[in-house]
C-alpha atoms as one frame of an Amber mdcrd trajectory, in Angstrom:
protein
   1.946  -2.604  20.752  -1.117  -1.491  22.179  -3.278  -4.755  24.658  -4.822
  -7.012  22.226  -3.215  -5.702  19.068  -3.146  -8.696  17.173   0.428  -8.897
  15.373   1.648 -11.506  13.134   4.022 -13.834  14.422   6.081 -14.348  11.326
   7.096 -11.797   8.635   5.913 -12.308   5.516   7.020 -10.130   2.528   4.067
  -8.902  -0.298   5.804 -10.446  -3.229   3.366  -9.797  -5.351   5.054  -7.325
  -7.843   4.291  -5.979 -11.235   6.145  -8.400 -13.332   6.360  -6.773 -16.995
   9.461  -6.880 -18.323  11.999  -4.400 -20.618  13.017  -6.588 -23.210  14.639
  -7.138 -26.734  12.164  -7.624 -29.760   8.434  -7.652 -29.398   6.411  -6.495
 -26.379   4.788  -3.377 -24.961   8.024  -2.276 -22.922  10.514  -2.510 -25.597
  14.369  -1.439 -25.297  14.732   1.882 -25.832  17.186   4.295 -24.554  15.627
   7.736 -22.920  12.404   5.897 -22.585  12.598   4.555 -18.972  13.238   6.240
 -15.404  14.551   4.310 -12.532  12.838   5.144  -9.303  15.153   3.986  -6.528
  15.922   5.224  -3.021  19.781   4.698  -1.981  17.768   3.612   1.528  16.438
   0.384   0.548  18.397  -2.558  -0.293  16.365  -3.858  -2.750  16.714  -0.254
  -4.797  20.340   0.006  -3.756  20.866  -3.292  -6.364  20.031  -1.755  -9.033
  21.522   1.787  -8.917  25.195  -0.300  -8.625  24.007  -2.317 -11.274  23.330
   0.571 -13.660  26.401   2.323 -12.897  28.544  -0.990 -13.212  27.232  -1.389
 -16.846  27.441   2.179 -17.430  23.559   2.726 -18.444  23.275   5.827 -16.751
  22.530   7.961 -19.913  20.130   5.142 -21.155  17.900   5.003 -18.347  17.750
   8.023 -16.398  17.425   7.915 -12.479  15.208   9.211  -9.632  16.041   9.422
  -6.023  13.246   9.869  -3.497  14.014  10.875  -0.369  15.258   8.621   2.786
  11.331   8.560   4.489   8.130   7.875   3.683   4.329   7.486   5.302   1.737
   4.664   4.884   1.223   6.201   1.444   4.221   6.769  -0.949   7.634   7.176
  -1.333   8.094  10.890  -2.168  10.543  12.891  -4.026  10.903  15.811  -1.452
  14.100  16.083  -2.387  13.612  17.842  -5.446  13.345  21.046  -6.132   9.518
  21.842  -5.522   8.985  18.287  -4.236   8.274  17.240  -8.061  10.041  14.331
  -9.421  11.971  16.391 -12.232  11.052  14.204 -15.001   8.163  12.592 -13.848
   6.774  15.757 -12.605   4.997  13.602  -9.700   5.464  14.387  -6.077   5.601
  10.582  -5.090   6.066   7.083  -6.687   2.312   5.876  -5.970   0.917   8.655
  -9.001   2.805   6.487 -11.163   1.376   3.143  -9.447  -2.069   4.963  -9.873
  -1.366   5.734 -13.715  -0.674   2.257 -14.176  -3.622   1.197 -12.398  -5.971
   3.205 -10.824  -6.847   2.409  -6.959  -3.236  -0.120  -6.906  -4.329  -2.673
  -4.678  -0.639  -3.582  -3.693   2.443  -2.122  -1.736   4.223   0.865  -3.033
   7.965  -0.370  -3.637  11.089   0.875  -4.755  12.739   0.370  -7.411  10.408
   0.906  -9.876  10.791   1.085 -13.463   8.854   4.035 -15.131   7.465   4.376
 -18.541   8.529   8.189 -18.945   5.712   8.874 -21.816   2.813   7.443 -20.032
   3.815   8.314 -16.377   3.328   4.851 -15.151   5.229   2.007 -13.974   6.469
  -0.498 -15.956   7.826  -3.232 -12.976   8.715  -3.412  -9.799  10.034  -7.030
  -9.562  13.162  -5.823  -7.907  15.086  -9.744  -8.552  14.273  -9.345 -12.352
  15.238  -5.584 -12.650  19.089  -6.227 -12.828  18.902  -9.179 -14.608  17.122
  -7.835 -17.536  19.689  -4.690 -17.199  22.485  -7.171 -17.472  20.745  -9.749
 -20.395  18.170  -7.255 -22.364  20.576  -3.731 -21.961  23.683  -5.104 -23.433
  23.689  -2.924 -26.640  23.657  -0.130 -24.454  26.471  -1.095 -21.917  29.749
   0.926 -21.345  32.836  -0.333 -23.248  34.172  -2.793 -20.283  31.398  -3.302
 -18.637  31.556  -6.566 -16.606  29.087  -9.734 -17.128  27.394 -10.090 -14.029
  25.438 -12.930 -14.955  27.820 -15.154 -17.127  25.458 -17.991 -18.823  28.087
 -20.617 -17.698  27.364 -19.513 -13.982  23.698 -18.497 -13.829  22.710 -21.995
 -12.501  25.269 -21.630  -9.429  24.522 -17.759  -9.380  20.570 -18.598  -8.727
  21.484 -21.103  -6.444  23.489 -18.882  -4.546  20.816 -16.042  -5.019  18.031
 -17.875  -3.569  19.598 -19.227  -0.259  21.097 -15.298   0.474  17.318 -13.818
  -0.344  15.603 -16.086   2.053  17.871 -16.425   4.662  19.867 -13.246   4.531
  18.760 -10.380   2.823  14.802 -10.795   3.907  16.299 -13.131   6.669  17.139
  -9.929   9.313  13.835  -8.416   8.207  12.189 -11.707   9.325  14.002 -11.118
  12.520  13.407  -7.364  12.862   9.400  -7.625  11.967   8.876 -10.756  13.924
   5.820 -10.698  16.630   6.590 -13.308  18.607  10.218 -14.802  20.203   9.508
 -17.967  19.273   9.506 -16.682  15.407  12.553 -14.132  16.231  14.375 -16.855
  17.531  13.635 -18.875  14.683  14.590 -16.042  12.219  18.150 -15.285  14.326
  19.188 -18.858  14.043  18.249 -18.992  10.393  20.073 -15.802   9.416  23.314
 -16.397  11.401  23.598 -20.049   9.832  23.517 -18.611   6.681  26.527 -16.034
   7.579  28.339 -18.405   9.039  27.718 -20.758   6.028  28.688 -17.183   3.706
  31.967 -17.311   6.284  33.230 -20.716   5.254  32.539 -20.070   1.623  34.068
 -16.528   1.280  37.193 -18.201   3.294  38.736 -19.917   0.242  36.655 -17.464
  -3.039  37.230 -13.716  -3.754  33.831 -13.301  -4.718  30.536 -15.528  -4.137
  30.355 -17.155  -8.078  33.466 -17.574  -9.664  36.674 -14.867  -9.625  34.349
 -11.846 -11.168  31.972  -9.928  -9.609  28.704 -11.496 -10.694  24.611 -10.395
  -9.448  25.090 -12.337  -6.363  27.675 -10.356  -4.718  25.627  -7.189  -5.693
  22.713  -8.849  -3.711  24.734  -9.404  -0.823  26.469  -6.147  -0.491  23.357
  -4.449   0.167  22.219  -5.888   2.797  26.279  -6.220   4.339  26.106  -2.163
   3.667  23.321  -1.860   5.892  24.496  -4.520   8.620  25.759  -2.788  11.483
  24.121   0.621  11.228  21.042  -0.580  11.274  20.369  -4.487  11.073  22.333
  -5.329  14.261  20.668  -2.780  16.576  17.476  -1.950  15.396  16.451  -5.409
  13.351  18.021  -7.245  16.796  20.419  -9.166  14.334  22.963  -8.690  17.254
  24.792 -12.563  17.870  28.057 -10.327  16.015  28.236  -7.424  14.287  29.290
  -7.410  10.447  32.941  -6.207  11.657  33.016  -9.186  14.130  33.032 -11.657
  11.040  36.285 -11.475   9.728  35.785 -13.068   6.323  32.473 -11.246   5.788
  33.979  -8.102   7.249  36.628  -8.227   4.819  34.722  -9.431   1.938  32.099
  -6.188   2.041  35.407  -3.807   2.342  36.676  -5.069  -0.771  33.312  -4.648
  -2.687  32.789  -1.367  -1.188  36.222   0.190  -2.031  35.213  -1.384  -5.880
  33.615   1.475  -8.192  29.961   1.617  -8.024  29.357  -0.481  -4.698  30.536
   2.547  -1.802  29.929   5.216  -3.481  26.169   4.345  -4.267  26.223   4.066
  -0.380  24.346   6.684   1.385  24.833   5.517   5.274  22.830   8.751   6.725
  19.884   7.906   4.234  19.780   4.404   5.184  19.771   5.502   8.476  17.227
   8.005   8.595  14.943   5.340   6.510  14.836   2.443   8.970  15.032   4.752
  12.460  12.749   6.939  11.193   9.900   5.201   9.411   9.843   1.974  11.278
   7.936   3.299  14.192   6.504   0.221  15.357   9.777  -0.744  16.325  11.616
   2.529  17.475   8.799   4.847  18.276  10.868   7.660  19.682  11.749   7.904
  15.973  15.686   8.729  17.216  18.731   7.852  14.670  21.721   6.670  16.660
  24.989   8.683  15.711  26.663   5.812  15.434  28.681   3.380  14.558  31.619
   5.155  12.990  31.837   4.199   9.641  35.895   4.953   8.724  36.425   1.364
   9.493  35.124   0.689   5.779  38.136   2.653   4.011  40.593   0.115   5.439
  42.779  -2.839   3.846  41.081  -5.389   3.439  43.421  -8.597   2.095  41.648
 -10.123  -0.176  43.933  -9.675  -3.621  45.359 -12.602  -2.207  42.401 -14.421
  -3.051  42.969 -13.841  -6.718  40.290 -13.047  -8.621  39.726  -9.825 -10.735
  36.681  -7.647  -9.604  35.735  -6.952 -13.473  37.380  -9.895 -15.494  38.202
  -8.249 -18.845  36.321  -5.326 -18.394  36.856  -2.052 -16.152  35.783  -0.483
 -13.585  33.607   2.668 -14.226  34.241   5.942 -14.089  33.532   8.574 -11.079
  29.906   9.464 -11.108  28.239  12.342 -12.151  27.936  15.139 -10.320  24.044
  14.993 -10.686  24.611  11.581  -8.668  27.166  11.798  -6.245  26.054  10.574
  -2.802  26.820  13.760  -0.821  30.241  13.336   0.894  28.713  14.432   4.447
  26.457  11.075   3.639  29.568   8.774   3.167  33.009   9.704   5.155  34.871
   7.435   2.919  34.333   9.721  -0.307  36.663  12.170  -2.128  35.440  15.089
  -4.472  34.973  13.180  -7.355  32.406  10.850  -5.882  34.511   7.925  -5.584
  35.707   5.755  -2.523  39.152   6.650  -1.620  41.579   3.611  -1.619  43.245
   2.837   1.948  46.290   4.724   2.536  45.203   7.432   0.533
């Protein structure tokens, strides 16, 4: 920080999203397979949600995906990952021409995941919290045969509860602690966060899973930001009181979803990486991504069958992924061939 750079002492996040919605019956953005991309980067947390979510419902051939790449400047997201740098679909170079078809001169930030209308080239939402929900509640025609419920109407109260505590003091809580501009807000932010693991400790101690025995939206929520815990929030967002594999209920807890279909093998760990070292200059201004930590730890037993519980209730888990949207086994040590996270012991 250069002398006299003013710099706010507390992080506030620009939640001021596009907040159409994809729904059943009447509306502009109606239900309609083929009709929709999903713009979502496996770096960011927010757009990590919703590419599990998709997969666990199986609405990959209903709403078809892009994946810009791990970086991005002051501008846009880009897709420089494709061939061409074109967005193969889309046939934009970066998510803001789709902000700008929407409306011109976009006043806001330029977030992912976004929510594409594929006819008109512009976006539809961004309001990441409402994304999954509607692909859970407004989708269900078009889920796979045994796809779970992740938001069970006997549970949503408890589920939103549960939501709302783990978004303010957990998932945005480290970026409150990373982004802070003062100590006196950092320490505020550390305290804040590490209550609320320690409160997630004593609650995972006696549950399989944060809202009744299923997987439901809230442990989807969580495992992003878990995912993203100790290669980059401890170090680099000074979340450092313990690392994730220091809490032993936690620790355990994110093994178990990640060895579950469509939570570790969405997980990209070198794009994550790359995102946060790289584009966060401010904070690391060398612009160096640490080699560590290694990240075989994640493929081992974890103990909580004995919890009970069953990770899809009636349903089933879903299949390997396509090859179109593997994460890249060099990105993920933990993977086998088929895309999928191998099972300890194996």
């Amino acid at each position: 920080m250069a002398q006299g750079t003013y710099v706010e002492p507390s992080y506030e996040r620009d939640t001021r999203y596009i907040t159409d919605r994809i729904s059943l019956g009447e509306g502009d953005w109606p239900v309609e397979p083929g009709r929709y991309r999903l713009v979502a980067a496996r770096a960011c947390p927010w757009a990590n949600r919703t590419i599990i979510v998709r997969r666990l419902l199986g609405l990959e051939d209903v709403i078809s995906l892009g994946i810009p790449g791990p970086t991005h400047d002051s501008d846009s997201w880009t897709f420089d990952l494709d061939p061409g740098g074109l967005d193969p679909v889309l046939g934009i170079p970066r998510i803001k021409d789709a902000y700008e078809k929407r409306q011109p001169g976009y006043p806001r930030s330029i977030t992912v995941p976004a929510i594409v209308d594929v006819p008109t080239g512009q976006v539809v939402t961004n309001d990441f919290a409402q994304i999954t929900l509607d692909f859970s509640t407004q989708w269900t025609q078009h889920h796979r045969a045994g796809a779970p419920d992740l938001y069970p109407e006997a549970l949503r109260a408890e589920i939103d509860e549960v939501n709302k505590r783990v978004y303010t003091e957990v998932n945005n809580g480290v970026y409150r602690c990373g982004f802070a501009g003062t100590q006196e807000a950092y320490n505020d932010a550390y305290d804040r966060l590490f209550t609320a693991l320690d409160w997630l400790e004593e609650r995972l101690s006696t549950q399989r899973y944060l809202v009744g025995d299923t997987i439901t939206e809230a442990d989807v929520r969580l495992f992003t930001t878990l995912a993203r815990f100790d290669p980059v929030y401890h170090g680099h967002f000074k979340c450092n009181r313990s690392k994730l594999a220091e809490m032993p209920v936690l620790w355990a807890y994110a093994r178990d979803l990640f060895q579950t279909p469509g939570f570790g093998d969405t997980t990209d760990f070198v794009h994550i990486k790359s995102h946060y070292y790289e584009v966060h200059r401010d904070i690391n201004p060398t612009g160096i991504v640490p080699k560590g930590p290694n990240l075989a730890n994640w493929g081992t037993a974890h103990g909580r069958e004995a919890l009970g519980g069953r990770p899809f209730g009636d349903g089933t888990p879903p299949g390997a992924p396509s090859e179109a949207e593997r994460v890249p086994v060099e990105h993920n040590p933990l993977l086998d061939d088929r895309g999928l996270v191998r099972q300890p012991g194996n």
